[in-house]
N, C-alpha and C positions, 0 to 999 in steps of 0.2 A: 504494500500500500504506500503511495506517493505521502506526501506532507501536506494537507490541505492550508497553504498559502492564504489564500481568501477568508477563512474562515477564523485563522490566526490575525492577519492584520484588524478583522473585526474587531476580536476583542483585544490585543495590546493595543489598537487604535483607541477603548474606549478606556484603558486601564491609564493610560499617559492623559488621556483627559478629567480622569478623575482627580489624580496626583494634584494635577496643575488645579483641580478645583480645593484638595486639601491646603494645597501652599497661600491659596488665596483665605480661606477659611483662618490660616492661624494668621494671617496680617489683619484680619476683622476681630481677632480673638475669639472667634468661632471654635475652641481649641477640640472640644468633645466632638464637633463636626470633623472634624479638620484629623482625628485619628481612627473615626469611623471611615472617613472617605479615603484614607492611606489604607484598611484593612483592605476596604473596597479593589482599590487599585492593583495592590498586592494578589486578591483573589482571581480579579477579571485577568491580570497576565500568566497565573498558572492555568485558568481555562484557555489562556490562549496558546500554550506549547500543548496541553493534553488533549483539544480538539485538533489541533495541528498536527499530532501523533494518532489522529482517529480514536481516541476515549471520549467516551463520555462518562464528563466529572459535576460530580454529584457533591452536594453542601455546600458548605462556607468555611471550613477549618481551613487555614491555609497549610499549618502543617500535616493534614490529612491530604489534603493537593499532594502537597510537596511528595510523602509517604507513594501516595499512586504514582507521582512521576518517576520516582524513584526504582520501586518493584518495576513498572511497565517495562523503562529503557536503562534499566541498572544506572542510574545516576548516581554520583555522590552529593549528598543534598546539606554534608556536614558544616558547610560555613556560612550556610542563610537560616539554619532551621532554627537559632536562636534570634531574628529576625520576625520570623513564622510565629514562631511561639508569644515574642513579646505582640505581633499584630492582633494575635486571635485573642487577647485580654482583653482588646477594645470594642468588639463585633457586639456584646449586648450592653454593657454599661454604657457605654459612650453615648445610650439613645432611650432607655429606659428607667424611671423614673424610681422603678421598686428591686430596680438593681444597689440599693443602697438603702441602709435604714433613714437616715432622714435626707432631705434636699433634694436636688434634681441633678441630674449628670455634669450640665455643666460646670454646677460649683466643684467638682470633686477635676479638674480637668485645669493643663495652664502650659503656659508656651513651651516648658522642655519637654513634656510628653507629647505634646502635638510634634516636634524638632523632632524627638525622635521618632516617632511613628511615621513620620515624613520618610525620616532618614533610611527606616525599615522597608519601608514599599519600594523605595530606589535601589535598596542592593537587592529586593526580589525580581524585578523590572530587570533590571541590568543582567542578572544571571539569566534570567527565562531569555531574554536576547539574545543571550553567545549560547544556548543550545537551539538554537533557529539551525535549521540544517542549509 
């Protein structure tokens, strides 16, 4: 089976756009937005190697992603998964209210987690990139 090209650009096309809507999120101090939509980013570019390798990927873990791309095409996934893992902390708190005993997500959220959740989605982008065949 070929590399569905088309199908991949889809979504790293839509994962590079989300990035750039996180990067805009932590300059509004949008921060709890701003490391949901890094998770975001992160997740739409490992659908976009696993669709591109003809899987079909299923959730939102990114390092359950990573896990599948890993077994599929024997990848070594050991210098993002800690990356992966700090992303998938942010998938429900960062937007649910009774993810915390009291307040709201955003008070619990502030510029160096958004930095890094930023910073996290860029080294997953960049790797799903250099395994582009």
């Amino acid at each position: 089976m070929s590399f569905d090209n088309i199908e991949y650009d889809r979504w790293m096309n839509q994962a590079k756009n989300t990035l750039e809507g996180a990067k805009k999120d932590l300059e509004s101090k949008q921060f709890n937005w701003s490391c949901f939509k890094s998770h975001q980013a992160a997740e739409f570019s490992l659908k976009a190697i696993l669709y591109g390798f003809g899987a079909t990927p299923f959730g939102h873990s990114i390092s359950k992603l990573m896990n599948s791309l890993a077994q599929m095409k024997n990848i070594d996934i050991s210098s993002v998964l800690s990356s992966g893992n700090i992303l998938d902390r942010h998938y429900i708190p960062s937007r649910y209210a009774n993810s915390f005993s009291s307040g709201s997500p955003f008070e619990y959220y502030d510029s160096p987690a958004a930095s890094e959740a930023i910073d996290c989605a860029e080294t997953i982008i960049n790797f799903v990139e250099g395994l582009r065949p």
